[in-house]
N, C-alpha and C positions, 0 to 999 in steps of 0.2 A: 759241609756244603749243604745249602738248602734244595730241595726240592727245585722251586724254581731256577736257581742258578743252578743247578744237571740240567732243569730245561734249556735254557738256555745256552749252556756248553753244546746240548747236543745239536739244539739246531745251526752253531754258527759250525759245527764240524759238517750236519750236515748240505748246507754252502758252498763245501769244498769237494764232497765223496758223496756217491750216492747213498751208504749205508754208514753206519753207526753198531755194531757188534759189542754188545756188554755183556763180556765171560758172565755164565750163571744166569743172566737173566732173559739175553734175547736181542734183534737184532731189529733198531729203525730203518725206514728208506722212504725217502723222499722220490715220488714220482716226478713222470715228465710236468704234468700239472701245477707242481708243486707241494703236493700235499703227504701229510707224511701219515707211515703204519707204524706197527708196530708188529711184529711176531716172536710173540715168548717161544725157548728154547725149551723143550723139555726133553731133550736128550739128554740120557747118562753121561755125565764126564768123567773122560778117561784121561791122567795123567800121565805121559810118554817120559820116561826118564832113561837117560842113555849117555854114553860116552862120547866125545863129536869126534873120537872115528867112527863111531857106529852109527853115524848121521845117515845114510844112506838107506839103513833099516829100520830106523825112527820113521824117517821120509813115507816109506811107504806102509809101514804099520800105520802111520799120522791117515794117510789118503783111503787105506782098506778101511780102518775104523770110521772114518767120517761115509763112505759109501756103505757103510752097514748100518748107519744112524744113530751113531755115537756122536760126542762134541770130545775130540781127542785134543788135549792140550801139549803145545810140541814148541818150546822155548822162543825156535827160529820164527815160528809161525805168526806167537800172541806177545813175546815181547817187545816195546815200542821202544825206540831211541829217547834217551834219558830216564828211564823208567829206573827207579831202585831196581833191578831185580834180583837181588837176593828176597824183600820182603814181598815183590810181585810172585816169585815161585812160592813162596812158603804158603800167602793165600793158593796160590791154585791148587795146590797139595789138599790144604785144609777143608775145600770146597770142592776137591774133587766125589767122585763116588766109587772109583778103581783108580790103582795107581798100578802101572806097568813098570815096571824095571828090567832091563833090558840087558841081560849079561853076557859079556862077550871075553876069552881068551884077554882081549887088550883092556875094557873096563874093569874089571877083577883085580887086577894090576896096579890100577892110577887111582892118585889119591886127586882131592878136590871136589867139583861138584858135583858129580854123580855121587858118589858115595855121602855128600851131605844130605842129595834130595833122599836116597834111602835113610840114613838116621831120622830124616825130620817125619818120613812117610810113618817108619815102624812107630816113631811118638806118635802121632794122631792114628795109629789101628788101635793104638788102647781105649781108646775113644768107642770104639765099635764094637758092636757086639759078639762077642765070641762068636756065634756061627756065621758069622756076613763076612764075606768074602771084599778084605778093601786091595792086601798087596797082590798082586798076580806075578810073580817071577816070570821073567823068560829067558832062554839060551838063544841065543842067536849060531852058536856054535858050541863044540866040546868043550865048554870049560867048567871050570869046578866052579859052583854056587858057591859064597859063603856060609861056612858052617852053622850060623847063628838063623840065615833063613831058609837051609836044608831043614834043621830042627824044627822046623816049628808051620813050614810051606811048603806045598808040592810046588813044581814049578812043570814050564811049558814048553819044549822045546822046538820050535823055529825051524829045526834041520834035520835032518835032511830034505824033508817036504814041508815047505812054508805053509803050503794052505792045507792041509793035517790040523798044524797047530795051530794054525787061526783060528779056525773051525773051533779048538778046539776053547780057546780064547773066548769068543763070541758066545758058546753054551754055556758059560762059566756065569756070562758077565749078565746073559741074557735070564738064566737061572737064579741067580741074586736080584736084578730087578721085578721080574715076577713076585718072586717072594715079598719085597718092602713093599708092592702095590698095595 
């Protein structure tokens, strides 16, 4: 796609919706006037991976992180009807700057995609430099991590007190962006 013709895509989308939102780079909007901004994103993104019974605590991990001034990526949120998205998650993976995995009693358990967005995560941390911080584990409950990123990741636990481990979340994420500044 040329330049022009994104231009053009975006203005006939935005025709339709006030805004225009391009993961990674920032967000058009067409005023009452007509006239259109633009406002680049410089939020860390953060990649929500979870199991859709634990959609409830994606949910509101997705809503604290974006009210902390992160750009948290959450399947429900950014995926579009028709979109490939197997190859649409693997970019946001790839383009993220933290990736969350979100371990529960019941994701531990199931195979499918949660467990693929983890394999494709742990490929792209080889990517990164040993000391930066890309996977972040979380327990959402008592369950056993897998042993492959016990070994190798602390992880964060969720419970008994959610905002503890936001908290503690947030100085993780906020301590690794400082540093790449």
């Amino acid at each position: 796609m040329t330049p022009k013709e994104l231009g053009r895509l975006i203005q006939r989308w935005l025709e339709r919706s006030k805004t225009v939102e391009i993961d990674g780079l920032g967000v058009f909007a067409r005023n009452e006037t007509g006239n259109i901004s633009f406002r680049h994103s410089n939020h860390p993104r953060v990649f929500v991976a979870y199991a859709a019974e634990d959609g409830v605590a994606a949910e509101r991990l997705f809503k604290e992180l974006t009210v902390s001034g992160y750009a948290p990526w959450l399947d429900r949120r950014k995926l579009l009807p028709g979109q490939d998205w197997p190859h649409r998650i693997e970019d946001a993976i790839a383009s993220s700057d933290f990736f969350i995995a979100c371990f529960s009693r019941k994701s531990v358990r199931k195979r499918g995609g949660f467990q693929a967005e983890i394999r494709f995560a742990l490929a792209c941390a080889k990517g990164v430099p040993l000391d930066d911080v890309f996977l972040i584990p979380i327990r959402l409950d008592d369950c056993t991590v897998p042993s492959r990123i016990q070994r190798e990741t602390q992880y964060v636990d969720l419970f008994p007190d959610w905002g503890t481990g936001f908290e503690r979340i947030l100085r993780i994420m906020e301590r690794q962006t400082r540093l790449a500044a």
